[in-house]
C-alpha positions as YAML, in Angstrom:
chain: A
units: angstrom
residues:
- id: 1
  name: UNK
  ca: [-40.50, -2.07, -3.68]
- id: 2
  name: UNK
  ca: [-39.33, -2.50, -7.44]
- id: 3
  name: UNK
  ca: [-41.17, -0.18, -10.16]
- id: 4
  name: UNK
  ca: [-41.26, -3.21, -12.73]
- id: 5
  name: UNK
  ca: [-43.42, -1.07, -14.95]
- id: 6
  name: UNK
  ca: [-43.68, 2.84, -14.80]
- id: 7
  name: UNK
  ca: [-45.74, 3.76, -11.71]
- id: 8
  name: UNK
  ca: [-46.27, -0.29, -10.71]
- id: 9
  name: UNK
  ca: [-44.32, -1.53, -8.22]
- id: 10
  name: UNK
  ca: [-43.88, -5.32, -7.24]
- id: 11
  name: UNK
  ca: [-42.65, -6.56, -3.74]
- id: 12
  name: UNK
  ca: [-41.85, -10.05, -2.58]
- id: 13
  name: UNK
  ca: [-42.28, -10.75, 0.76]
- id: 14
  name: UNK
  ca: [-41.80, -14.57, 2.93]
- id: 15
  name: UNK
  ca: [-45.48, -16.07, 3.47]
- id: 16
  name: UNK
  ca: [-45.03, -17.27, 6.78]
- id: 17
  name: UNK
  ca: [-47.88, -19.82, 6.27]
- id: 18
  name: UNK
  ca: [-46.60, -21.55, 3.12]
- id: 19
  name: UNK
  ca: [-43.20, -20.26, 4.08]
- id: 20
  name: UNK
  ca: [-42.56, -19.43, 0.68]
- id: 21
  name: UNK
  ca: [-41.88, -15.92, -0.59]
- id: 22
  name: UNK
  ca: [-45.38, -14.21, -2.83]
- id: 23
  name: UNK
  ca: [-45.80, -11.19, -4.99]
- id: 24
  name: UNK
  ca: [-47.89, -8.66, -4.24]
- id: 25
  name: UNK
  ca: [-48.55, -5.24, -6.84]
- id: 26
  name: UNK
  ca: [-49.30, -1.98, -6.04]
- id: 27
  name: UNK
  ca: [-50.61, 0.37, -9.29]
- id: 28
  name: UNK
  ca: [-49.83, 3.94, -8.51]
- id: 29
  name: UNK
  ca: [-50.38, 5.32, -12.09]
- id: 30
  name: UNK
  ca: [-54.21, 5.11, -11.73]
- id: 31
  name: UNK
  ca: [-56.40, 7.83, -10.23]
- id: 32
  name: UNK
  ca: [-56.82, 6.00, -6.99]
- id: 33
  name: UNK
  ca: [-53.99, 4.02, -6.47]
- id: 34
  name: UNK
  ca: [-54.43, 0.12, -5.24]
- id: 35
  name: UNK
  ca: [-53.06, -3.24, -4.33]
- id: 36
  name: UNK
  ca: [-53.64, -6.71, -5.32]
- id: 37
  name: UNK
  ca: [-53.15, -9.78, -3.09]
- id: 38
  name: UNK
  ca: [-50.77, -7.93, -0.71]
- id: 39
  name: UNK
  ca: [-48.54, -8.56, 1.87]
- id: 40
  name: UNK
  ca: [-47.56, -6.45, 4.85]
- id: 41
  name: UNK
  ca: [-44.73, -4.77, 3.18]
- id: 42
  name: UNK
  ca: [-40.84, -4.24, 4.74]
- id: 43
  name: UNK
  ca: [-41.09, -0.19, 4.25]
- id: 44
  name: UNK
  ca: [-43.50, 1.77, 6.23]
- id: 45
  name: UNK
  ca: [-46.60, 3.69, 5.70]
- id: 46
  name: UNK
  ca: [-44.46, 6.89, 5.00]
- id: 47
  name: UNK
  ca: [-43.19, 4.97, 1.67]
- id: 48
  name: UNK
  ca: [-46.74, 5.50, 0.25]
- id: 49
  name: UNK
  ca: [-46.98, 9.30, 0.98]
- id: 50
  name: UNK
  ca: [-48.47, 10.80, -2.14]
- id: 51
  name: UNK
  ca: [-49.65, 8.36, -3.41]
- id: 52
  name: UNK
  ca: [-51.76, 6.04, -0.61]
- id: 53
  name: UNK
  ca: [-53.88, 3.15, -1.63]
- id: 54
  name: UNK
  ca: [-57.65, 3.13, -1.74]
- id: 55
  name: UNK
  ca: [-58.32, 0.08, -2.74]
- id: 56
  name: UNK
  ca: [-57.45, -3.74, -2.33]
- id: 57
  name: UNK
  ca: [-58.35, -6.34, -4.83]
- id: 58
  name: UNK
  ca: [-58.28, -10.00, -3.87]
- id: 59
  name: UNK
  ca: [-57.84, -12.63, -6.66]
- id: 60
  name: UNK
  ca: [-59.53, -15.23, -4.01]
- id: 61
  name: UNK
  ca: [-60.87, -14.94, -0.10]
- id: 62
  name: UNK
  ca: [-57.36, -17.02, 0.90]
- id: 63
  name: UNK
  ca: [-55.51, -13.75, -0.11]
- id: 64
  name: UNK
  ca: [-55.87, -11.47, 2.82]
- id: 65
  name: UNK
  ca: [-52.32, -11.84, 3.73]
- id: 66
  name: UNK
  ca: [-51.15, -8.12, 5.03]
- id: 67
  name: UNK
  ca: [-54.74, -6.28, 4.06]
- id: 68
  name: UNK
  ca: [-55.57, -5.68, 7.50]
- id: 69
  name: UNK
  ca: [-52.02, -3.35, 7.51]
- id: 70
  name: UNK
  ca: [-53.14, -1.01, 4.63]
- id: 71
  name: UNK
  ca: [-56.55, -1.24, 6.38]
- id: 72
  name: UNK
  ca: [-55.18, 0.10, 9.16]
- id: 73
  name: UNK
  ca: [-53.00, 2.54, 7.78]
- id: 74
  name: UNK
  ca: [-54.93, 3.97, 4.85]
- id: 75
  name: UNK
  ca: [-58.46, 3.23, 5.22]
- id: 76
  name: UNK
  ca: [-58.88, 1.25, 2.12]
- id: 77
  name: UNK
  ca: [-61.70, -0.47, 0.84]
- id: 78
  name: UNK
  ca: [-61.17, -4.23, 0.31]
- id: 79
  name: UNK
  ca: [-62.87, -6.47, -2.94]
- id: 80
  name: UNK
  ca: [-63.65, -10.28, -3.03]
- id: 81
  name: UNK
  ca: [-65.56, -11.97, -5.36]
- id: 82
  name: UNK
  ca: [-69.12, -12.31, -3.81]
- id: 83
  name: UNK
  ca: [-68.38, -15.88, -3.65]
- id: 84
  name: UNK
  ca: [-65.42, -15.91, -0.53]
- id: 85
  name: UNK
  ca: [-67.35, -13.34, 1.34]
- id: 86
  name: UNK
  ca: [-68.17, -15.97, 3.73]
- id: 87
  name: UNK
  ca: [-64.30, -16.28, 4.37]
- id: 88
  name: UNK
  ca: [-64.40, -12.89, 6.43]
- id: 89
  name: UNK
  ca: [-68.22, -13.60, 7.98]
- id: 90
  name: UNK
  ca: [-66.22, -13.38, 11.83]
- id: 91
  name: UNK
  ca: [-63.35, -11.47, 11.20]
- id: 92
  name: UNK
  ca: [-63.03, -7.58, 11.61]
- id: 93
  name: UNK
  ca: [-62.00, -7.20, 7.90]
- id: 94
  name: UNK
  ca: [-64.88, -5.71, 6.12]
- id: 95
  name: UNK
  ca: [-64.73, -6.55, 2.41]
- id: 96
  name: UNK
  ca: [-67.28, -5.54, -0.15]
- id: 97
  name: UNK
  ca: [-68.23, -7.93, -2.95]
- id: 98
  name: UNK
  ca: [-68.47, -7.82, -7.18]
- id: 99
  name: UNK
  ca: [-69.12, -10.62, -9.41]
- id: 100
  name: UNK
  ca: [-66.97, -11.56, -12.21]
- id: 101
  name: UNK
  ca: [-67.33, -9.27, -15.10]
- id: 102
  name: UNK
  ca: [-67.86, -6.12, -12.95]
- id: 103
  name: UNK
  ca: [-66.10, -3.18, -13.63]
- id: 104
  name: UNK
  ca: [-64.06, -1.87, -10.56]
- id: 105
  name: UNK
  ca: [-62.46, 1.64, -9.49]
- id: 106
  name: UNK
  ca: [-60.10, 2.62, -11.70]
- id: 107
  name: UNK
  ca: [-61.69, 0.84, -14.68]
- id: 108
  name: UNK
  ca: [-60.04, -2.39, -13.29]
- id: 109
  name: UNK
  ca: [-61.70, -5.68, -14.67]
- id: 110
  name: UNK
  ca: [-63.31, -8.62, -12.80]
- id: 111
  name: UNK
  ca: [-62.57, -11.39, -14.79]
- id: 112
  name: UNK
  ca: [-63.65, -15.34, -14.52]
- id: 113
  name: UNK
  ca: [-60.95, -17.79, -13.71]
- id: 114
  name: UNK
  ca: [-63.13, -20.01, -11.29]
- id: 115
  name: UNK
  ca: [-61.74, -23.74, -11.52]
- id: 116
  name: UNK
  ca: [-59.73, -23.52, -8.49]
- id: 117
  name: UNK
  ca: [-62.48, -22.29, -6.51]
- id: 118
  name: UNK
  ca: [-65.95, -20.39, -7.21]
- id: 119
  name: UNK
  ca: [-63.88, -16.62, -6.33]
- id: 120
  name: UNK
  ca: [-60.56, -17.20, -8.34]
- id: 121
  name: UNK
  ca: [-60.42, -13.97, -10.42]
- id: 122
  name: UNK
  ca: [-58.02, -12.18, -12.93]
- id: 123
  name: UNK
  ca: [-57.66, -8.53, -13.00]
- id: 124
  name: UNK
  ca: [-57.77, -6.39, -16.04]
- id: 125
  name: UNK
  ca: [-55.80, -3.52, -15.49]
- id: 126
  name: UNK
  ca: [-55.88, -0.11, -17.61]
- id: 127
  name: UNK
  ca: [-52.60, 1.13, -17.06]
- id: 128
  name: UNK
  ca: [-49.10, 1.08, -19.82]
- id: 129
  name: UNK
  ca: [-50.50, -1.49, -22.35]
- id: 130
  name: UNK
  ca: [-52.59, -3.21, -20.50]
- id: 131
  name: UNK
  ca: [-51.73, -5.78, -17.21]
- id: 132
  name: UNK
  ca: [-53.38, -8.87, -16.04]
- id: 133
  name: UNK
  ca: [-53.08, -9.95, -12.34]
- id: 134
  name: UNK
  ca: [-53.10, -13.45, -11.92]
- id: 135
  name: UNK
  ca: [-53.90, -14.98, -8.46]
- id: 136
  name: UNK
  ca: [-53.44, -18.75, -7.92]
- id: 137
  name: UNK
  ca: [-54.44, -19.97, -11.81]
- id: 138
  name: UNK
  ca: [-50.29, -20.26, -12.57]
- id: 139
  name: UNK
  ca: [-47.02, -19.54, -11.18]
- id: 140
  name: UNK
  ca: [-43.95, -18.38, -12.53]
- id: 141
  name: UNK
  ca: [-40.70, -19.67, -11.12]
- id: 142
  name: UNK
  ca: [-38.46, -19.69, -14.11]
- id: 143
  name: UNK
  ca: [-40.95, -20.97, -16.55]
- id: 144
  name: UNK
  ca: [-44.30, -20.24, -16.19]
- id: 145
  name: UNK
  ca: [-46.48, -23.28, -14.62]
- id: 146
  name: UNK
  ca: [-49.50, -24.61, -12.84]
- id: 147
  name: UNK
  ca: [-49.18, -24.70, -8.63]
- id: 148
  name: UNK
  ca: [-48.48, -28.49, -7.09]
- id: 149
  name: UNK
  ca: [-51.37, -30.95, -8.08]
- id: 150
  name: UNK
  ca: [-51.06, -31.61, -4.27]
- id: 151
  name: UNK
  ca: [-52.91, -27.80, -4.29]
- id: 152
  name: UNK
  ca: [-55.55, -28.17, -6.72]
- id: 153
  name: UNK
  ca: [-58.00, -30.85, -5.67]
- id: 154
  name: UNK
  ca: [-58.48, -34.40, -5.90]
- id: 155
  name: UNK
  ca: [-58.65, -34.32, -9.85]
- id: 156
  name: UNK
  ca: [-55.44, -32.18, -10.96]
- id: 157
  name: UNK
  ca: [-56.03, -32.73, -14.57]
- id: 158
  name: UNK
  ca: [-59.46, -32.02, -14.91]
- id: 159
  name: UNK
  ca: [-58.78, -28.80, -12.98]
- id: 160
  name: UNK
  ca: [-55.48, -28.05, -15.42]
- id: 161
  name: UNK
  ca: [-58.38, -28.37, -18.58]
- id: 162
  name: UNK
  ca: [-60.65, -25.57, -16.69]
- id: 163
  name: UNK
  ca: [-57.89, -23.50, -16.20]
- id: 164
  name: UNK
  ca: [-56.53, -23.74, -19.60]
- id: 165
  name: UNK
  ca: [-59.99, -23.01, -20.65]
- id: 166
  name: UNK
  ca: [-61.00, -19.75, -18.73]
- id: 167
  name: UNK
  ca: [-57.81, -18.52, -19.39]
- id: 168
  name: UNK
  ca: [-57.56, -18.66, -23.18]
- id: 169
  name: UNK
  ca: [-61.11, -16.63, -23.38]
- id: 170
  name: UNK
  ca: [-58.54, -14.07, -21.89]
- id: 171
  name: UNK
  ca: [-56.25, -13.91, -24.84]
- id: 172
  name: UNK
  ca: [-58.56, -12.02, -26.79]
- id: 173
  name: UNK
  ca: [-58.25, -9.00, -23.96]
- id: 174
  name: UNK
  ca: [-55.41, -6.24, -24.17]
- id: 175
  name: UNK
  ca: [-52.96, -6.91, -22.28]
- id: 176
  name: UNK
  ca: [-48.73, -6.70, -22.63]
- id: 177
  name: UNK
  ca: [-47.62, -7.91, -18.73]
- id: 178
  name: UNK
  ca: [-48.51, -10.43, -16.18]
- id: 179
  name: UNK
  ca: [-48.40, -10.22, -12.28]
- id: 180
  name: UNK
  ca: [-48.69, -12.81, -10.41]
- id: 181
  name: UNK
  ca: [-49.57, -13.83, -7.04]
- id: 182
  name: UNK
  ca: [-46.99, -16.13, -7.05]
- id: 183
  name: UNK
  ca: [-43.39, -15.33, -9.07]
- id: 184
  name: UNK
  ca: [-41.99, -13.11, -10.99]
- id: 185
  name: UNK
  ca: [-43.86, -10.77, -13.00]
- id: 186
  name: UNK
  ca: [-43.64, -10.63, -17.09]
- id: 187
  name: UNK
  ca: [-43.39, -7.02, -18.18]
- id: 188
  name: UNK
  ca: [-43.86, -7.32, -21.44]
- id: 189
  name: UNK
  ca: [-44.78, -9.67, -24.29]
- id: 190
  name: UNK
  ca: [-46.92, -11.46, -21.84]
- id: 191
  name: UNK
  ca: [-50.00, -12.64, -23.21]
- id: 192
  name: UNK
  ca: [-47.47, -14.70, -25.97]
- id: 193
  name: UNK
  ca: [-45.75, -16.04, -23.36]
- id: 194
  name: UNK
  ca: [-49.13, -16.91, -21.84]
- id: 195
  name: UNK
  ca: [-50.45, -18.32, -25.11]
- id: 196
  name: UNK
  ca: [-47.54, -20.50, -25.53]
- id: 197
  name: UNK
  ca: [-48.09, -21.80, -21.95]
- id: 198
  name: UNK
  ca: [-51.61, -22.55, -22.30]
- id: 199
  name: UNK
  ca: [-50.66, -24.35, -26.12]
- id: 200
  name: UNK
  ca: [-47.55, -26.05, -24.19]
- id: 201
  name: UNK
  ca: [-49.85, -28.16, -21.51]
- id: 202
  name: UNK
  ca: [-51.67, -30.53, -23.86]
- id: 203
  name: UNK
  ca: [-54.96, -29.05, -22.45]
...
């Protein structure tokens, strides 16, 4: 557990299934503390004492990856987009829906990124100078960029343009760092970095 950002901690952890390391966030600076897209972490539950989740926040209904751990050990209550609730119809996980634009616990933001599938949400986080949490839209290892076209359906391009799209109606929220389901997380200066991404892919 690294605190990238004062009371936000970031954790990389292998993904057997893709057998690639992911990110995962946990925000302890808000009132009830929560996770996005996380894995099982490698400390235990005693790492959390003072401070134990209460909620988890999916960015899409293919990022349950360790939930069922905090479940377990904390209770929490788990968010998906209304749209990949059908993902968890006959598993044990019970996950409660919102729709994109909903305001969550802890003032967190629903926010549309869609494209990749009807689900894919950002997360607008209140806390230091404002964070978005990024699921599957764009990567960063090294520079920031889009996931394999191999990943993103049978018309990568026209997939890239809804992406681009979506995500540029997010530049006008307040935001200063990026995490990311997938690489390293910027901890400041982020949404010019994202600007000059989204002006970069000729989208």
């Amino acid at each position: 557990m690294d605190e990238i950002i004062e009371g936000i901690f970031g954790y990389v952890v292998r993904h057997e299934d893709i057998d690639h390391e992911v990110n995962s966030t946990f925000v302890a600076s808000l009132d009830q503390p929560f996770l996005i897209d996380p894995m099982k972490p490698e400390v235990d539950a005693s790492w959390f004492e003072g401070r134990e989740p209460k909620h988890v926040f999916m960015t899409n209904r293919l990022h349950d990856r360790g939930i069922s751990w905090f479940v377990e050990k904390f209770s929490c209550t788990v968010w998906c987009h209304e749209s990949g609730l059908h993902e968890f119809e006959n598993m044990d996980l019970v996950v409660k829906g919102f729709q994109h634009g909903d305001n969550l616990p802890c003032g967190v933001e629903a926010l549309e990124v869609g494209v990749l599938c009807p689900e894919e949400t950002a997360f607008l986080i209140p806390a230091a100078n404002g964070v978005l949490a990024i699921g599957d839209a764009f990567m960063r290892y090294g520079e920031l960029g889009f996931v394999p076209d191999e990943y993103i359906g049978d018309d990568p391009e026209a997939v890239k343009r809804g992406l681009v799209a979506n995500l540029r109606l997010h530049l006008e929220r307040d935001f200063d760092a990026i995490v990311m389901a997938h690489g390293a997380p910027i901890v400041e200066n982020g949404k010019a970095m994202l600007r000059e991404f989204l002006d970069g892919t000729g989208h």
